[in-house]
N, C-alpha and C positions, 0 to 999 in steps of 0.2 A: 405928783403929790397925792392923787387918789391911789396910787398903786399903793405905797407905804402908808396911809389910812389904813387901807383896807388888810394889809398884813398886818398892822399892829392891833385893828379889832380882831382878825383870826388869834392873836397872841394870848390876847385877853377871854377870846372864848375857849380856846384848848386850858388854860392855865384854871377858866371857871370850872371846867369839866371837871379836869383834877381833884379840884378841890372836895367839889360836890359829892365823888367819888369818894373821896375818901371820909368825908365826913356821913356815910351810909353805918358808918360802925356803930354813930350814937345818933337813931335817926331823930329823939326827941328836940335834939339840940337844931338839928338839917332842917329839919320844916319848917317855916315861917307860922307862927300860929293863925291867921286866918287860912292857912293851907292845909292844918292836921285835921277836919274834918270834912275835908274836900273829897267828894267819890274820884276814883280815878276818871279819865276823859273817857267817856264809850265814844266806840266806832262810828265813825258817820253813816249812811243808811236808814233803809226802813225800819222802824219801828224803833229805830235809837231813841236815849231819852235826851232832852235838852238838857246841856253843859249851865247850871246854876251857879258854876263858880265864877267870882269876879274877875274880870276880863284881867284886872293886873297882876291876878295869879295864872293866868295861863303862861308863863315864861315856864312856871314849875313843875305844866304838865307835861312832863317830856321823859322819856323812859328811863334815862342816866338819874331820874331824881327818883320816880314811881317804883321801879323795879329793884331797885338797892342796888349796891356795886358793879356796876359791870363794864366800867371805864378804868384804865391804869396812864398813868402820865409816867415819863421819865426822858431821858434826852441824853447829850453829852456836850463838853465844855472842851475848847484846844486855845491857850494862850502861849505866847513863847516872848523870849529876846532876840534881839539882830546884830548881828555886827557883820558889815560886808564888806567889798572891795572890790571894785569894777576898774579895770587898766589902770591899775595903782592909786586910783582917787577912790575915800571911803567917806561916805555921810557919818557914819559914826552909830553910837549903838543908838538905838528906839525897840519900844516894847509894843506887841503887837496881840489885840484880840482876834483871834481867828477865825474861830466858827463859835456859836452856841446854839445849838440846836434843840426844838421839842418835839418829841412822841410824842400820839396818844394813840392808842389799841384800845378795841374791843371784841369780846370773845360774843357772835350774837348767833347765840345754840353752838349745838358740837360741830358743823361742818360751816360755820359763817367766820370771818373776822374783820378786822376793818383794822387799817394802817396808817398812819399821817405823820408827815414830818415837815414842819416849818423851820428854817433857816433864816438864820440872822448870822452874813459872813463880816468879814474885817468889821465889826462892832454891830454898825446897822448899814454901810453901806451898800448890802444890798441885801434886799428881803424877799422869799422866794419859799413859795408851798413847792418843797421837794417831793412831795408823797403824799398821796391819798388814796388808798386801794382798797377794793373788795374782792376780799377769796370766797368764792362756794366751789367745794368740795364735796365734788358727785362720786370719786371713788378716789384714793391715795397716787391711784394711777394719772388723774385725770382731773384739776383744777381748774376752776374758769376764773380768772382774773379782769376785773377791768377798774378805770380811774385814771389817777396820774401814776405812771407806774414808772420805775427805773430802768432803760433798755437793757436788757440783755446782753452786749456788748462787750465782750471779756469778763474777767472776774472784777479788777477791783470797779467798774462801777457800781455794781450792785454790794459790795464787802467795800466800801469807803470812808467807816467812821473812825474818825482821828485815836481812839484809845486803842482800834486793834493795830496801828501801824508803829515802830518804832523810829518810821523817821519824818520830820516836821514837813518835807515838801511830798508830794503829790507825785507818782510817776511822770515826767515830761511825756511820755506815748499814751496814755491814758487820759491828759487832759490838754494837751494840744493837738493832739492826732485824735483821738478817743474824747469827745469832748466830754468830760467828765466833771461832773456830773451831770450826767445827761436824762434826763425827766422826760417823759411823754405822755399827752393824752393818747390813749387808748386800752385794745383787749385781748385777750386770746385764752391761750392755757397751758398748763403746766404739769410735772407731773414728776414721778421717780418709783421707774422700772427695776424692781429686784431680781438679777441675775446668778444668785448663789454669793459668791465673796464680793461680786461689784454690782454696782448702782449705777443705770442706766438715768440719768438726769437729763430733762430738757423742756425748754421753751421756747413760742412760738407765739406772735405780735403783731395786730397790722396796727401803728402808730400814728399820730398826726405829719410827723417829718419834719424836715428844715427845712430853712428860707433861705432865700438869695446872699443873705449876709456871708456865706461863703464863697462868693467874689465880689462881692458889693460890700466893699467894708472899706475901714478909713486906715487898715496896715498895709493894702498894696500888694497884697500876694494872698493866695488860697489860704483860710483859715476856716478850719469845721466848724471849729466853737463859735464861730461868731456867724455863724445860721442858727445858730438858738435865737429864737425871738420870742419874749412872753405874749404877745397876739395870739402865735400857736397856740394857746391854753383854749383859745375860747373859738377859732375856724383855722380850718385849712387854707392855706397860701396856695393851694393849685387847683382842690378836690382830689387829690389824689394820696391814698394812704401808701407809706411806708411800711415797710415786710419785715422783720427782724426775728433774730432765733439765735438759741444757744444748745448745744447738746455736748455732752459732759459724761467723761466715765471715771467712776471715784473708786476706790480699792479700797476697802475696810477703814478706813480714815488715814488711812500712811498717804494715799496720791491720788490726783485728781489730772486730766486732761480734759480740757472744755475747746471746742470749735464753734467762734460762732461768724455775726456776718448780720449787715444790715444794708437793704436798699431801696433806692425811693429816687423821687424825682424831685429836686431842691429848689426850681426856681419858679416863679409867678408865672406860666406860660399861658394860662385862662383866666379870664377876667368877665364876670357875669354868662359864662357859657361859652364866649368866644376865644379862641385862641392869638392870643398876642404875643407870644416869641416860641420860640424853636423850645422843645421837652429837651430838659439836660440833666441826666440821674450822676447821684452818688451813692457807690457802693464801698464799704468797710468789711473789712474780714479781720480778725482774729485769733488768735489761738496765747490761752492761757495755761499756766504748769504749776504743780504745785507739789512737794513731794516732803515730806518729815518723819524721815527714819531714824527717829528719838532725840538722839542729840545736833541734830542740823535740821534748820528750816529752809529751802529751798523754793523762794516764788519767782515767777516770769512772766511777762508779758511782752507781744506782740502782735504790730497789726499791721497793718497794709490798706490805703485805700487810691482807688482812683476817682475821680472826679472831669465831668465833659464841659468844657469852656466856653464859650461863645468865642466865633470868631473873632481876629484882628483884637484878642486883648496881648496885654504886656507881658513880653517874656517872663517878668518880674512870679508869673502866677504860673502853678508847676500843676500838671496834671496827675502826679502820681506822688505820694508819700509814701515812709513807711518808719517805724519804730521799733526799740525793743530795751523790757529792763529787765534786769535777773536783780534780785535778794537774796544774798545768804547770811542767815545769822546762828549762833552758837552760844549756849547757856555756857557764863565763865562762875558764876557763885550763886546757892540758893543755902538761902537760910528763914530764919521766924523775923519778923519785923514792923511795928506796928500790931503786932500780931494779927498778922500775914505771913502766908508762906508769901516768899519775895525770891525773884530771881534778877539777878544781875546779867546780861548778855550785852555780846558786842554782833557786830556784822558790818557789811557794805552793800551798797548799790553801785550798779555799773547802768549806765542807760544813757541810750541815743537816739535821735531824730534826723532824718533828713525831710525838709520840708519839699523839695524841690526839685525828686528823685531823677535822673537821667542827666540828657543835655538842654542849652540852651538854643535856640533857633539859630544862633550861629556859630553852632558847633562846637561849642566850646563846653568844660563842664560844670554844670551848674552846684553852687554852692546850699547857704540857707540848712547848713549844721549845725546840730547842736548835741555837746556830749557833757556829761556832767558824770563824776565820782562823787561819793558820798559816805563816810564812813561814818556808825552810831554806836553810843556805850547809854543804854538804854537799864532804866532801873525800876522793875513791875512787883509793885508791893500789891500779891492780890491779881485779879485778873482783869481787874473794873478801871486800873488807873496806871498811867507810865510816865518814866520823870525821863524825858533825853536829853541828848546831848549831841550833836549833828555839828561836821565839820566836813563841807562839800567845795571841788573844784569845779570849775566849768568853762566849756570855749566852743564861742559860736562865731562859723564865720557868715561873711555876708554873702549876696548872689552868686557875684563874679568870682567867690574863692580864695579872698585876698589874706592875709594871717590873719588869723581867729582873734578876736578877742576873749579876754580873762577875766576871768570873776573866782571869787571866796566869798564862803556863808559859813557865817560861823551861827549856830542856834542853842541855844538852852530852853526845852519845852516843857508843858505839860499838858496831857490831856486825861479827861477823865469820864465815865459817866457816871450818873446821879437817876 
């Protein structure tokens, strides 16, 4: 209960900020009148003079109000319909809020900025500060970043707002293998090396990490995603930081190749100094593609992780996974609309998972696949907003390998930002 308190007061303070922000144009109107002939707040220190304004106007000495403008709010919105079908039995259709998300940025001088993203997914089911970073910017080459920052981790974690994708689900290798979205306290830095026609790109992170929840969970087999624990926000589960990095070479905007890779040590092994179980890391690698030679757009991903088990656990939990999706999509009509220039495109997704990679302890081969097709006729009035239309198969089988089960999603979306 305190956690959604306390994200629904961040809501209402990003949403004040906003506000505040924008009403800088007509400051007459922004000031409370016993504030318009308030001196600004001086510095604490010697020789400062004592603060004479009334203690209930201190809320308004704060530099989003003093300094005029220099906060922007905006976000984006992803609602859709359902109609599915799992082994011939269907729930029937329901309409579904997806994500709504809020920005706030500020530009604080020419080499500072500040980023935040709060999240509000399936309505308010779960509420979650995605982002909170500061960049200073000691040379173009050379950023230092720190806060909750998005790992590095392939491309779409860090490129995952709903209006830039045209299809309503998530890559399966991205957010079951890649747990996506994946948020972490910590720092490092960043940067992008000009090498004539290509851009040397890269980053570099020691993170908080994950938690045990990736074999301590209630599905019964290795799951990354479910070593995200909001505890992480505020200490480390071992003392021990996570290492992560991405480096990337871009070609004039037609193609981009990104390698990256994250590793750390996942479960509680130290408790007040002393060591209470055996150190067991997990390590993630990926490699991202991306390639748009005018009229086709070409994205991929894949990743690879393995993960060390404690002994005598159940075959059920696979030491090694690994993933991969490709995107190809194709402009079929562009015209004015809304007035917008608007393009109509179609494409598909191809993408699989093995959760379970190799064999099982008795030799036999291990299952825990999952492949899914996906085809979209996507309609972008504009760059800011997409209307789709998604109609995807899909078959996963269980451990032992036995015939797959069947699934169809039929989806009609939309996502936008604002």
């Amino acid at each position: 209960m305190m956690r959604y308190g306390c994200a629904w007061s961040m809501a209402a303070a990003l949403l004040s900020a906003g506000t505040m922000a924008q009403a800088q144009e007509t400051p007459a109107e922004a000031q409370p009148a016993s504030a318009e002939a308030a001196p600004e707040a001086a510095p604490r220190g010697a020789g400062a003079a004592i603060d004479t304004d009334p203690l209930q106007n201190a809320i308004f000495d704060r530099p989003f109000v003093l300094s005029g403008q220099r906060a922007a709010m905006g976000g984006y919105a992803e609602t859709r319909a359902l109609y599915g079908v799992h082994e011939g039995i269907s729930e029937g259709l329901s309409f579904e809020m997806t994500r709504f998300n809020l920005f706030a940025f500020a530009q604080l001088g020419s080499r500072m900025r500040f980023l935040s993203e709060l999240e509000f997914e399936q309505g308010a089911e779960e509420i979650k500060l995605e982002t909170a970073q500061l960049d200073v910017e000691v040379v173009p080459e050379f950023v230092i970043r720190g806060g909750i920052i998005l790992t590095p981790l392939g491309a779409f974690n860090q490129r995952h707002d709903g209006p830039l994708w045209d299809f309503g689900d998530r890559p399966l290798v991205s957010t079951t293998l890649i747990p996506a979205t994946l948020s972490e306290v910590g720092a490092g830095a960043n940067g992008v090396v000009g090498l004539g026609p290509v851009e040397l790109d890269y980053q570099v992170y020691v993170t908080q990490g994950l938690a045990d929840g990736v074999v301590d969970n209630a599905l019964g087999r290795t799951s990354i995603p479910m070593g995200r624990d909001p505890l992480l926000m505020e200490e480390d589960s071992n003392g021990e930081p996570a290492v992560t990095g991405r480096l990337a070479l871009r070609y004039q905007g037609l193609a981009e190749v990104g390698f990256s890779g994250w590793h750390g040590a996942y479960n509680t092994f130290k408790a007040e100094g002393e060591e209470v179980d055996e150190r067991r890391t997990l390590t993630l690698a990926a490699v991202d593609v991306a390639w748009t030679p005018g009229w086709l757009d070409l994205r991929g991903e894949a990743a690879w992780a393995r993960v060390e088990l404690p002994e005598g656990l159940a075959s059920a939990y696979g030491e090694e996974q690994w993933g991969v999706h490709v995107d190809a999509l194709v402009p079929l009509w562009r015209t004015l609309m809304l007035d917008l220039p608007t393009t109509l495109q179609a494409g598909v997704r191809l993408e699989y998972v093995d959760y379970h990679r190799g064999e099982l302890r008795s030799g036999d081969s291990a299952g825990q696949e999952h492949t899914r097709a996906t085809a979209v006729l996507a309609l972008r009035p504009g760059k800011e907003t997409v209307f789709r239309l998604n109609y995807g198969l899909e078959w996963m089988t269980d451990l032992v390998g036995n015939a797959p089960e069947r699934g169809m999603l039929v989806q009609l979306g939309l996502a936008t930002y604002f």
